[in-house]
N, CA, C and O atoms as CSV, one atom per row, in Angstrom:
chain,resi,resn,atom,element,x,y,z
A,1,UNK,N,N,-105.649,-4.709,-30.481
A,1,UNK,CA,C,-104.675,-5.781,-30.508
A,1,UNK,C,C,-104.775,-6.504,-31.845
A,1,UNK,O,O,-105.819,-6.549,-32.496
A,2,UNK,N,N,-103.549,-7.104,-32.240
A,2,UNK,CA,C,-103.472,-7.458,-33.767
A,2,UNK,C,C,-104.127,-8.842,-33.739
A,2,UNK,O,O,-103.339,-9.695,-34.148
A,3,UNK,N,N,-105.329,-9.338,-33.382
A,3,UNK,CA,C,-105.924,-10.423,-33.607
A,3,UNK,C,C,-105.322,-11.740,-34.831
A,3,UNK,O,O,-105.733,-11.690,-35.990
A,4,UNK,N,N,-104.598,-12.555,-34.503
A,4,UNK,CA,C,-104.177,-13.261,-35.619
A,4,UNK,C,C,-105.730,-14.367,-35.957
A,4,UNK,O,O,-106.487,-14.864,-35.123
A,5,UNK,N,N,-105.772,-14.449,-37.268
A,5,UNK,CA,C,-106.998,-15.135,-37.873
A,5,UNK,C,C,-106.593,-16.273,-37.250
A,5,UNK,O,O,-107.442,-16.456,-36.378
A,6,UNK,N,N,-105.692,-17.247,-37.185
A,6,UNK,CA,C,-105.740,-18.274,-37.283
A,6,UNK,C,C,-106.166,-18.605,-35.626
A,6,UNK,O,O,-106.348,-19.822,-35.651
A,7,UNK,N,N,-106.375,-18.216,-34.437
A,7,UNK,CA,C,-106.930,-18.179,-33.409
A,7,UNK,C,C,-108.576,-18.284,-33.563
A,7,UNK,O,O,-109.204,-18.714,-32.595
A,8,UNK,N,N,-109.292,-17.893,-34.779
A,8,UNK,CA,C,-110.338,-17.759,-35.389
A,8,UNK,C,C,-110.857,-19.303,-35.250
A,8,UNK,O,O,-111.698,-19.382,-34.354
A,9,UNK,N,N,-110.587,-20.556,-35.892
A,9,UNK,CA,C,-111.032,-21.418,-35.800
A,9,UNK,C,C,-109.728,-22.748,-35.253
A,9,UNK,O,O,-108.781,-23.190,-35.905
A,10,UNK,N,N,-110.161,-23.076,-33.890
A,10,UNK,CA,C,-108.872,-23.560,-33.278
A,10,UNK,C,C,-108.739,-25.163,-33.660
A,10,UNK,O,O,-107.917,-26.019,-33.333
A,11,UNK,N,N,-109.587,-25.181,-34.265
A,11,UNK,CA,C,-109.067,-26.825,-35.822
A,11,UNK,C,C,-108.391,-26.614,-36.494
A,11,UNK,O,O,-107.607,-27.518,-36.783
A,12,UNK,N,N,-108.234,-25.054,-37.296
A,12,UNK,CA,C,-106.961,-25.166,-37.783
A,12,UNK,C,C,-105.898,-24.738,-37.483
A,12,UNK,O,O,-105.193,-24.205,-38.339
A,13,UNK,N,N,-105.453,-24.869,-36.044
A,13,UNK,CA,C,-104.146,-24.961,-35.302
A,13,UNK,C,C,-103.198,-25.635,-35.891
A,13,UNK,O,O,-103.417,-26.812,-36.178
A,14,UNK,N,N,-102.308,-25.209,-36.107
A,14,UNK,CA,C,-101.023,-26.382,-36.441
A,14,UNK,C,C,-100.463,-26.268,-34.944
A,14,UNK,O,O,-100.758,-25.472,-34.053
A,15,UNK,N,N,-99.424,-27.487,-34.975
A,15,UNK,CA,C,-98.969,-27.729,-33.916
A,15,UNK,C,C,-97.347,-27.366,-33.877
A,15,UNK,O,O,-96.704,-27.432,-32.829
A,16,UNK,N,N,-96.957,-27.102,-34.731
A,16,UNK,CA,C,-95.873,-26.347,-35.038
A,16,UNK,C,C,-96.124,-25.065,-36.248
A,16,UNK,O,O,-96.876,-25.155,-37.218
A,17,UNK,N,N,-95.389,-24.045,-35.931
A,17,UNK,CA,C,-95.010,-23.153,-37.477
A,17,UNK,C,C,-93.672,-22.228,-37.232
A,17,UNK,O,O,-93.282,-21.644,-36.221
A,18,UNK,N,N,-93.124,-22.326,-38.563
A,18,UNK,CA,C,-91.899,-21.733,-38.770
A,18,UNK,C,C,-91.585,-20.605,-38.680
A,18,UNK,O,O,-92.527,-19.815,-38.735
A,19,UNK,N,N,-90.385,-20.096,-38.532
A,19,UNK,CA,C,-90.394,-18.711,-38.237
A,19,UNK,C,C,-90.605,-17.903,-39.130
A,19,UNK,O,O,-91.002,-16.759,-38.908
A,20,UNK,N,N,-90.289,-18.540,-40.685
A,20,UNK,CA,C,-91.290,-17.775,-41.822
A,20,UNK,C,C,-92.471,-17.759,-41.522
A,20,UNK,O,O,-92.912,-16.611,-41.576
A,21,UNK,N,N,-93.395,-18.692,-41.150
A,21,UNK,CA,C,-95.044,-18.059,-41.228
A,21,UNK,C,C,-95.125,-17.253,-40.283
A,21,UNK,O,O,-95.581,-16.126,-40.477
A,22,UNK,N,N,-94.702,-17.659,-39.071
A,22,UNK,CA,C,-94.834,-16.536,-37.614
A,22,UNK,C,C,-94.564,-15.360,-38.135
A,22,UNK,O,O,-95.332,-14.457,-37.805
A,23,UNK,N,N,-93.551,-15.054,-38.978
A,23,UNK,CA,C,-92.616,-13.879,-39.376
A,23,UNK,C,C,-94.247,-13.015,-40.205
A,23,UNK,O,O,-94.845,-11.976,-39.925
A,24,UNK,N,N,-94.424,-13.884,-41.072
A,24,UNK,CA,C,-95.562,-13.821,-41.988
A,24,UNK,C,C,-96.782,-13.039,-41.452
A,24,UNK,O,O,-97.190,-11.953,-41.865
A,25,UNK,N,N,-97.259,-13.753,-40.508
A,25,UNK,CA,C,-98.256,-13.622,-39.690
A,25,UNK,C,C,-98.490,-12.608,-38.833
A,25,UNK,O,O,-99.546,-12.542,-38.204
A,26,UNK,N,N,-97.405,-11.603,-38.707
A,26,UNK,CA,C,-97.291,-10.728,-37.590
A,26,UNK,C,C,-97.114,-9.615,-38.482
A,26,UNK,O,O,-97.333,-8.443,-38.175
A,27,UNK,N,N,-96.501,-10.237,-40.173
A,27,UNK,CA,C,-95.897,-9.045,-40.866
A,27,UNK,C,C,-94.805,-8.204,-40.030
A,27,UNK,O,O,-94.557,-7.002,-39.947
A,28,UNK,N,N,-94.315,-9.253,-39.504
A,28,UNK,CA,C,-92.621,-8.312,-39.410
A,28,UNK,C,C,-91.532,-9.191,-39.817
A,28,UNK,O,O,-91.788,-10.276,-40.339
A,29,UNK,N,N,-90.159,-8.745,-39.587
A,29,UNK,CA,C,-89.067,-9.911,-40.058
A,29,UNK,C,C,-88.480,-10.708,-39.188
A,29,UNK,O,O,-88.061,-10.267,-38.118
A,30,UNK,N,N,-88.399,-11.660,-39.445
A,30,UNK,CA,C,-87.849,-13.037,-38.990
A,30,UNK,C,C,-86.714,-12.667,-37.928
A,30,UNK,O,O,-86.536,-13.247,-36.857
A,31,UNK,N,N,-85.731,-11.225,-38.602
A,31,UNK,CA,C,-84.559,-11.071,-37.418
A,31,UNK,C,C,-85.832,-10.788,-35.983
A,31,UNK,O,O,-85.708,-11.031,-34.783
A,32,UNK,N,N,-86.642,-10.376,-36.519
A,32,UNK,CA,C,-87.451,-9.197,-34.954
A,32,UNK,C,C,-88.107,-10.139,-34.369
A,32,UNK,O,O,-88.442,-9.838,-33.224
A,33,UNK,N,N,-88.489,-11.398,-34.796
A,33,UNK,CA,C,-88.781,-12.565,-34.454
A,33,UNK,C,C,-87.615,-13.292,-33.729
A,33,UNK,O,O,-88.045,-13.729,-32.661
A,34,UNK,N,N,-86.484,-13.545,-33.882
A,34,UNK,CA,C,-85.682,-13.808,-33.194
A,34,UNK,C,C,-85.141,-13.072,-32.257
A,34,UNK,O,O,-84.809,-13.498,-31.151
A,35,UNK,N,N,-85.011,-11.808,-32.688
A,35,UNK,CA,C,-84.547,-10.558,-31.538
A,35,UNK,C,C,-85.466,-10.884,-29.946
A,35,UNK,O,O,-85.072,-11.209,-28.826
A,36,UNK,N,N,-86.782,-10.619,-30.498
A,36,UNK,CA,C,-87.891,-10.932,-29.175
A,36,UNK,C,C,-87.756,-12.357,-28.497
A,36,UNK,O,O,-88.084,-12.516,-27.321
A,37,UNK,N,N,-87.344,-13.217,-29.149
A,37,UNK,CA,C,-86.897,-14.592,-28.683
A,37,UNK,C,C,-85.655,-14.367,-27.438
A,37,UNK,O,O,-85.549,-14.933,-26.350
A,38,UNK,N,N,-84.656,-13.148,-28.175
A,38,UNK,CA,C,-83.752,-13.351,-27.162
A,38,UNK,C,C,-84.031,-12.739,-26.060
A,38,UNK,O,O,-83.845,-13.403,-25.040
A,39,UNK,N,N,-84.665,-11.013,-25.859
A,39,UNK,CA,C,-85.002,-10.374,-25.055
A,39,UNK,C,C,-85.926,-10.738,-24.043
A,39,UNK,O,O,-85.981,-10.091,-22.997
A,40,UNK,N,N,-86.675,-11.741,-24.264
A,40,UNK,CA,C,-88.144,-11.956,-23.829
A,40,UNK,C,C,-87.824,-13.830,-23.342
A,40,UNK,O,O,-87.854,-14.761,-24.146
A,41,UNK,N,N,-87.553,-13.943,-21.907
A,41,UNK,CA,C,-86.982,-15.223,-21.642
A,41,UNK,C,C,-88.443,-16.211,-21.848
A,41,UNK,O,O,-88.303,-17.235,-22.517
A,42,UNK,N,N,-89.284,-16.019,-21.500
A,42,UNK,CA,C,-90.591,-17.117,-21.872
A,42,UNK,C,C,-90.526,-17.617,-22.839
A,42,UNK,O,O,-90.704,-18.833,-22.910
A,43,UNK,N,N,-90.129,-16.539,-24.401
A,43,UNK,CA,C,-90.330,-16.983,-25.332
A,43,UNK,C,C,-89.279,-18.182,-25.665
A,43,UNK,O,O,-88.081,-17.902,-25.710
A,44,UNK,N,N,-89.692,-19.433,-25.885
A,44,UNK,CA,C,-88.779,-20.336,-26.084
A,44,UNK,C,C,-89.409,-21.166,-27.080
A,44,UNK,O,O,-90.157,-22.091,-26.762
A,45,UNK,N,N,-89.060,-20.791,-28.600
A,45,UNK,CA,C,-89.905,-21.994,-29.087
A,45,UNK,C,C,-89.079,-23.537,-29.319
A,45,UNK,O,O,-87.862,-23.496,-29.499
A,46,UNK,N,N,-89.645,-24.599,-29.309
A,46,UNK,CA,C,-88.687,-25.713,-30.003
A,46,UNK,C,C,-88.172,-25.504,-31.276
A,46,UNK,O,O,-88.620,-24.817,-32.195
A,47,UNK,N,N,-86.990,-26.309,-31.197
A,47,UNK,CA,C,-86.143,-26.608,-31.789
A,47,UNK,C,C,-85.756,-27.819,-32.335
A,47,UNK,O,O,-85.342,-28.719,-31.604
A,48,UNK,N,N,-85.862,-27.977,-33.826
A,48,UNK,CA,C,-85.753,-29.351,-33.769
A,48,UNK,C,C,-83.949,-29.821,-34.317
A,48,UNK,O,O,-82.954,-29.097,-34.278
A,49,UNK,N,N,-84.063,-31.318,-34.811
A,49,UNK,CA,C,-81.967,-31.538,-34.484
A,49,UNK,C,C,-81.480,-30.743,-35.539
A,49,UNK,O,O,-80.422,-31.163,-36.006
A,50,UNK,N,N,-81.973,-29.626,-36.102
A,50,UNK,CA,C,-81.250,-28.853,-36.975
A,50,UNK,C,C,-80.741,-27.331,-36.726
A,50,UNK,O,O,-79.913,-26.545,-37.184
A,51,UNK,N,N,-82.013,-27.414,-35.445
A,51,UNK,CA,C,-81.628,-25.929,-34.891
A,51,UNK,C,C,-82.967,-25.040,-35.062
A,51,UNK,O,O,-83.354,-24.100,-34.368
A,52,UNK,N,N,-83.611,-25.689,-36.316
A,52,UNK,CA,C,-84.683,-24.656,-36.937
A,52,UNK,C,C,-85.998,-24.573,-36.271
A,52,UNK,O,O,-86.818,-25.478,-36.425
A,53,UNK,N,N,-86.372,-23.023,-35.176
A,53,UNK,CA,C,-87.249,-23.085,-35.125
A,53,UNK,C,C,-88.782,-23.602,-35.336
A,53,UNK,O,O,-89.204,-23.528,-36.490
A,54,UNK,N,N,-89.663,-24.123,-34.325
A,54,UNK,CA,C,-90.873,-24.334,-34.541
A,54,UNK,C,C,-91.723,-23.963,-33.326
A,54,UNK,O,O,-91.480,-24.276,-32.161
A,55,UNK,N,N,-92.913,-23.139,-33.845
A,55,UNK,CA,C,-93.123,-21.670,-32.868
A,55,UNK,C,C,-94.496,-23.229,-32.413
A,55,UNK,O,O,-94.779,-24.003,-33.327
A,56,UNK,N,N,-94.981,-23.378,-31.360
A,56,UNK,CA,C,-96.162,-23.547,-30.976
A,56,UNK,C,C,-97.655,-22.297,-30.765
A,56,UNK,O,O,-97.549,-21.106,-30.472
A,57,UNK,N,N,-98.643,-22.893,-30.967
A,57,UNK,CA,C,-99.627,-21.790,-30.804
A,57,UNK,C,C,-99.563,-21.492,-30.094
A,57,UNK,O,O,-99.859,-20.316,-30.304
A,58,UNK,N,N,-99.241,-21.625,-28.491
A,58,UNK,CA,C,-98.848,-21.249,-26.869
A,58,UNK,C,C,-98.020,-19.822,-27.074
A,58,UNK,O,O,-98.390,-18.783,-26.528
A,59,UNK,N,N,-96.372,-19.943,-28.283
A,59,UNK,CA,C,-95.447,-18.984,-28.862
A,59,UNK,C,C,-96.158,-18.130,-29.551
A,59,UNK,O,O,-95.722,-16.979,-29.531
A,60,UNK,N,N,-97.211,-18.337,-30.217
A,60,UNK,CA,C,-97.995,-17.334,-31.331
A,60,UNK,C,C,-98.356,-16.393,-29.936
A,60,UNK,O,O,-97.797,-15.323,-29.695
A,61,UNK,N,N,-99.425,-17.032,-29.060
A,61,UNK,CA,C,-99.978,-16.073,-28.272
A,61,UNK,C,C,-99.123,-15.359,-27.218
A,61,UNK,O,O,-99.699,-14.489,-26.565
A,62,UNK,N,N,-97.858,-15.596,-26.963
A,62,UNK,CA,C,-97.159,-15.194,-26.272
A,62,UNK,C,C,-95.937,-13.420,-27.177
A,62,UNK,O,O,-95.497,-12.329,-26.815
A,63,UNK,N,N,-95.980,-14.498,-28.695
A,63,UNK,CA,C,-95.784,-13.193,-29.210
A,63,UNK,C,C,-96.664,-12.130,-29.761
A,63,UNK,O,O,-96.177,-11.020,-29.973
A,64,UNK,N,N,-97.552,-12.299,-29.940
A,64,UNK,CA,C,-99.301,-11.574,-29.811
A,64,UNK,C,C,-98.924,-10.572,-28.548
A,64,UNK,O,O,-98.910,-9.343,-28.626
A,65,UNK,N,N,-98.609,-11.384,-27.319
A,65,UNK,CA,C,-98.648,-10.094,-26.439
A,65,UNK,C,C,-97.712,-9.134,-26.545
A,65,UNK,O,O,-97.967,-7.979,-26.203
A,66,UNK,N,N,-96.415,-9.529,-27.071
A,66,UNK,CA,C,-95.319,-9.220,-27.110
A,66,UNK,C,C,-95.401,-7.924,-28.544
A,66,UNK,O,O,-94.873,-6.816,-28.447
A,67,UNK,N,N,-96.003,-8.297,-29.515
A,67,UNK,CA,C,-96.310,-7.365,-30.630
A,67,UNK,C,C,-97.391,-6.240,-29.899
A,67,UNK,O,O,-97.033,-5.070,-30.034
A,68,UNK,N,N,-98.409,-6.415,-29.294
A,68,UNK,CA,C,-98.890,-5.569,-29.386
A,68,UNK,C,C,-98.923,-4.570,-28.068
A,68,UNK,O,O,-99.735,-3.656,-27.933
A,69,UNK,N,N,-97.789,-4.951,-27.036
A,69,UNK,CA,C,-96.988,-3.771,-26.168
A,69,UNK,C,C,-95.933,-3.104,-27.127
A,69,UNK,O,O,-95.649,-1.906,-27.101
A,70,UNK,N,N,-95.381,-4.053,-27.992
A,70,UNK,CA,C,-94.324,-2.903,-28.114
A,70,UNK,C,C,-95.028,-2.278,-29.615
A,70,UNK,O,O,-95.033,-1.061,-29.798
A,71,UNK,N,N,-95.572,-3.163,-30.582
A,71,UNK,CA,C,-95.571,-2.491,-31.878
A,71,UNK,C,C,-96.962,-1.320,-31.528
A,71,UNK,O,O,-96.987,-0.095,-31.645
A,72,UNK,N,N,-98.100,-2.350,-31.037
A,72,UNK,CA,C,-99.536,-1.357,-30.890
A,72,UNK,C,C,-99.311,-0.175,-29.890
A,72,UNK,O,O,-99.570,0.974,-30.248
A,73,UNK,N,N,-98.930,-0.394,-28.896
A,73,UNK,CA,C,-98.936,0.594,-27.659
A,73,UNK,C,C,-97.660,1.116,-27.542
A,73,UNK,O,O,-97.796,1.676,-26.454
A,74,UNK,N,N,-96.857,1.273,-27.775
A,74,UNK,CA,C,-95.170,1.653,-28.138
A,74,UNK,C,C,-94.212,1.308,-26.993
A,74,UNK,O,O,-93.087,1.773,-26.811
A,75,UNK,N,N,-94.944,0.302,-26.170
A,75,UNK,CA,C,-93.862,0.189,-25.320
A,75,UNK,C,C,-92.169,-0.318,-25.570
A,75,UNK,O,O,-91.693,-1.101,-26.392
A,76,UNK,N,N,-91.538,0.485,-24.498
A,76,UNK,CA,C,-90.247,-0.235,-25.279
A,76,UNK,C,C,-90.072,-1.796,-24.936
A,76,UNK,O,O,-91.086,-2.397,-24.581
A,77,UNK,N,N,-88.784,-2.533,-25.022
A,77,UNK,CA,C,-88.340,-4.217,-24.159
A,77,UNK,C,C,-88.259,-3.726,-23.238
A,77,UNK,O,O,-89.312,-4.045,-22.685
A,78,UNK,N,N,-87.729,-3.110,-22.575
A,78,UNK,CA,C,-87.627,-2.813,-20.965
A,78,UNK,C,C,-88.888,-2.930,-20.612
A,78,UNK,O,O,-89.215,-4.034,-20.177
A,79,UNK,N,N,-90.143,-1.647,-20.710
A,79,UNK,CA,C,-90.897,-1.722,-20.553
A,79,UNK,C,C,-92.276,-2.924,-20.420
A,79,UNK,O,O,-93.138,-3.274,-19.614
A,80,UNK,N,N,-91.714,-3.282,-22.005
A,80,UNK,CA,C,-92.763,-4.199,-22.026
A,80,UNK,C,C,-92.631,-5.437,-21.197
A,80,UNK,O,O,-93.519,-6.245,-20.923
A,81,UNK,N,N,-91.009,-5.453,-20.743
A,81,UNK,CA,C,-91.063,-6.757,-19.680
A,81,UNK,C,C,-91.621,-6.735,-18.551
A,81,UNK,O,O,-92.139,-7.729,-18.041
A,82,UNK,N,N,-91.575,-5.495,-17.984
A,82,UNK,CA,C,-92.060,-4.870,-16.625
A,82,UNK,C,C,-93.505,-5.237,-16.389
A,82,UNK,O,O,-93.845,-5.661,-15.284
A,83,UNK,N,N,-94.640,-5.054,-17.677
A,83,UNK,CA,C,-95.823,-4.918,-17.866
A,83,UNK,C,C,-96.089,-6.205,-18.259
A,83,UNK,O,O,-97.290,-6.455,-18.159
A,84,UNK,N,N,-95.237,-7.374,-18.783
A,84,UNK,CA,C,-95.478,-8.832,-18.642
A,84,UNK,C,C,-95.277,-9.542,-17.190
A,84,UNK,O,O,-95.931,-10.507,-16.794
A,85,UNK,N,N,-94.523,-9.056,-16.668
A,85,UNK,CA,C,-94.075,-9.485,-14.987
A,85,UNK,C,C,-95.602,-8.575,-14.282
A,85,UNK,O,O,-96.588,-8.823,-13.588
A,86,UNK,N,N,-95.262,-7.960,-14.672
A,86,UNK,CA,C,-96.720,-7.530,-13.985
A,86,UNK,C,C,-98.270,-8.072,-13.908
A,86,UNK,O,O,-99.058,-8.338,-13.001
A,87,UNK,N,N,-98.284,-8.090,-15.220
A,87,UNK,CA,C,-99.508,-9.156,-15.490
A,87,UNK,C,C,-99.419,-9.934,-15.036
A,87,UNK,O,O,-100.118,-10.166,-14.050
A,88,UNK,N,N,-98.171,-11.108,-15.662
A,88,UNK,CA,C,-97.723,-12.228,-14.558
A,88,UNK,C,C,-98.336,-12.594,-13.620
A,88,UNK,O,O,-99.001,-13.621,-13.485
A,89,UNK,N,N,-97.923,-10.814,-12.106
A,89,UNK,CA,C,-97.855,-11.304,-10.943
A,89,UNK,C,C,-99.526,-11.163,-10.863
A,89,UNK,O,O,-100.041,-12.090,-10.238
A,90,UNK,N,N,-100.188,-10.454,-11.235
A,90,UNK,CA,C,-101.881,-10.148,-11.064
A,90,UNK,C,C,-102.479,-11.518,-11.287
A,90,UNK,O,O,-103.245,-12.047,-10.481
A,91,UNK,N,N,-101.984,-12.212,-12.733
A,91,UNK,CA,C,-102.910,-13.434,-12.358
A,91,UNK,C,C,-102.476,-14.616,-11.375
A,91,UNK,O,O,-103.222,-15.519,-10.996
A,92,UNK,N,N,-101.590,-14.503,-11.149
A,92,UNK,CA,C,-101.478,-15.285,-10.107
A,92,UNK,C,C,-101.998,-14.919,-8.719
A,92,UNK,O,O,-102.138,-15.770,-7.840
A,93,UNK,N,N,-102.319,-13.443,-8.526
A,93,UNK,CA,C,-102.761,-13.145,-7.374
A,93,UNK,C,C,-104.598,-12.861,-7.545
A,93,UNK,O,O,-105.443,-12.443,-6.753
A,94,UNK,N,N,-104.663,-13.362,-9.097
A,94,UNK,CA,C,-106.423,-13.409,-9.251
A,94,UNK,C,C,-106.522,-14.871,-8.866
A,94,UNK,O,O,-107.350,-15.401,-8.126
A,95,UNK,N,N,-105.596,-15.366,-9.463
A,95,UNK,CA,C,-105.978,-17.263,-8.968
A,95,UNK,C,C,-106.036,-17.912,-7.719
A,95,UNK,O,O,-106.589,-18.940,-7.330
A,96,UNK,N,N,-105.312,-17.040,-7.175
A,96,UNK,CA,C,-105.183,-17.210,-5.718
A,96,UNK,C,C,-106.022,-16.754,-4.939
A,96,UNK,O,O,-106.278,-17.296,-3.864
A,97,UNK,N,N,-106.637,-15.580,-5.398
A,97,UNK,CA,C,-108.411,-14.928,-5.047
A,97,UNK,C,C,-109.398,-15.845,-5.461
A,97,UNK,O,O,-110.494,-15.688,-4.924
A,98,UNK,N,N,-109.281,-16.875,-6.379
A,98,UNK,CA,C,-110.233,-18.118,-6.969
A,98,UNK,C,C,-110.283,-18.527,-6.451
A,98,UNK,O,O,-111.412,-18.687,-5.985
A,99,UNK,N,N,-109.141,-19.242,-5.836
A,99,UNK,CA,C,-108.811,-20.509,-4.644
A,99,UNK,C,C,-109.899,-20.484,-3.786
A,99,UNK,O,O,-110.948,-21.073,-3.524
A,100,UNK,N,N,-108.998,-19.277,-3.365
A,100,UNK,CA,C,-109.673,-19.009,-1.632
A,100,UNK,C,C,-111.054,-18.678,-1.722
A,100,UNK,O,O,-111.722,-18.816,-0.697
A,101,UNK,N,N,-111.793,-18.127,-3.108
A,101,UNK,CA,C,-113.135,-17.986,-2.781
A,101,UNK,C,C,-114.317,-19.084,-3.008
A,101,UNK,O,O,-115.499,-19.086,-2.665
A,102,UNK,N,N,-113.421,-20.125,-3.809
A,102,UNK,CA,C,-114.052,-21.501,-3.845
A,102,UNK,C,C,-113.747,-22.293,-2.402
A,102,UNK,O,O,-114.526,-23.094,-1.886
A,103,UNK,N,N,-112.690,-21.971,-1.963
A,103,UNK,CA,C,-113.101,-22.285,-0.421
A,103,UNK,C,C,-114.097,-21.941,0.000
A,103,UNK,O,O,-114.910,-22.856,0.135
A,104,UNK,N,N,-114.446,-20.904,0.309
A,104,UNK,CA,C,-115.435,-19.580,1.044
A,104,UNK,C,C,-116.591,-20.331,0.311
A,104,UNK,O,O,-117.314,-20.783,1.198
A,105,UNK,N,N,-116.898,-20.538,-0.454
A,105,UNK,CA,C,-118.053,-21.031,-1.325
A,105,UNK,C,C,-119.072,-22.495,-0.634
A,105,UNK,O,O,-120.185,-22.837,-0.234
A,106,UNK,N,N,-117.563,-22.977,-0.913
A,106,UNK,CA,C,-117.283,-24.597,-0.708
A,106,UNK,C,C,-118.250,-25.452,0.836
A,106,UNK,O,O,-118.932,-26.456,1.040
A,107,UNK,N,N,-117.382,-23.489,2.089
A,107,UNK,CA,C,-117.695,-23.688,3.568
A,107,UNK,C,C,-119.047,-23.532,3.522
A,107,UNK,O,O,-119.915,-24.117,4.169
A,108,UNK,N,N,-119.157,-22.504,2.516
A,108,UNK,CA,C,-120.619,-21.749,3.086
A,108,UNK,C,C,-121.968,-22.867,2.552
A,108,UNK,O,O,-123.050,-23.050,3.111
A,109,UNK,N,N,-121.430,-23.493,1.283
A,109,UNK,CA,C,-122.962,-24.679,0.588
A,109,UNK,C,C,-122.774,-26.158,2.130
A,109,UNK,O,O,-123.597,-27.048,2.345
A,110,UNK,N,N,-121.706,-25.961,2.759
A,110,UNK,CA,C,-121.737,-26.588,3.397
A,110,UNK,C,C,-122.253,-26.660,5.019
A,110,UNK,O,O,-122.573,-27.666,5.652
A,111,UNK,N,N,-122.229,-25.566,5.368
A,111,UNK,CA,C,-122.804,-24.726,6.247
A,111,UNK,C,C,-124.716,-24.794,5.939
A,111,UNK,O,O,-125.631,-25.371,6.527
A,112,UNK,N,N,-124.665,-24.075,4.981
A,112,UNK,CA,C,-126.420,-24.626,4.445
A,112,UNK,C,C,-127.031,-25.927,4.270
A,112,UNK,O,O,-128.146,-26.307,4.628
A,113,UNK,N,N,-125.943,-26.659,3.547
A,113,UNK,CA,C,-126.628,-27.901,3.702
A,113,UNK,C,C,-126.709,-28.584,5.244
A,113,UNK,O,O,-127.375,-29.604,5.421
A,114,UNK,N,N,-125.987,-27.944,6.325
A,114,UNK,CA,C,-126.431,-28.606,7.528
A,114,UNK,C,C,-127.601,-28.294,7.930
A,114,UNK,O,O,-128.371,-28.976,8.606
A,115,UNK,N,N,-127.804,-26.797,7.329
A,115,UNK,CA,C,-128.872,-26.100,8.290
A,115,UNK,C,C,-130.332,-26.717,8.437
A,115,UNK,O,O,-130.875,-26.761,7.333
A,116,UNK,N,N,-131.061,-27.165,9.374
A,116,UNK,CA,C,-132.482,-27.611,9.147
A,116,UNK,C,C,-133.201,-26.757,8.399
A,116,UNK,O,O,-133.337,-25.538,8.294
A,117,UNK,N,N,-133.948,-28.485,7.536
A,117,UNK,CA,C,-134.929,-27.314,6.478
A,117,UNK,C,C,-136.274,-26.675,7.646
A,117,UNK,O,O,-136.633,-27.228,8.686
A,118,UNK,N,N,-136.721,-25.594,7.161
A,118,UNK,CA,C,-138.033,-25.382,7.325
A,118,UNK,C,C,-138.796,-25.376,6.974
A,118,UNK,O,O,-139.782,-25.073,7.646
């Protein structure tokens, strides 16, 4: 996966960047940067009253995933949406395995702490 440096030290986050550096940063062009904007509904970066893009680091890592299904692993947009919905649905069904096992956890330190010591 194309590791972007700037994930490297997260102080120097900016809190906005343009679609030139994003463009920059990925080493592709600005249209393919916008193209994936349209295909790819998550991707939404702000906009400020001029119109002009400003990607958040949240957008960097979202197009990180997005570069490296389709550019690293060749998936196509179709594809690669399928395999984002997918992921999607897994972590939500890992979080939901969290839940419930911090319940299970939760019952059981509670269960012990009734138990008489010996």
């Amino acid at each position: 996966m194309k590791k972007l440096p700037i994930f490297d030290d997260p102080d120097n986050l900016k809190r906005y960047y343009t679609i030139g550096e994003v463009a920059e940063l990925f080493e592709v062009t600005k249209s393919l940067i916008r193209f994936w904007e349209g295909e790819f509904d998550f991707l939404k970066p702000h906009k400020n009253s001029k119109g002009e893009r400003r990607f958040t680091p949240q957008n960097l890592e979202q197009l990180q995933l997005i570069y490296e299904l389709v550019k690293e692993r060749g998936f196509t947009i179709d594809g690669a949406r399928q395999e984002i919905r997918r992921h999607l649905k897994w972590e939500e069904e890992k979080a939901g395995m969290i839940k419930r096992l911090k319940r299970v956890h939760k019952g059981l330190k509670g269960i012990l702490e009734s138990l008489p010591e010996s």
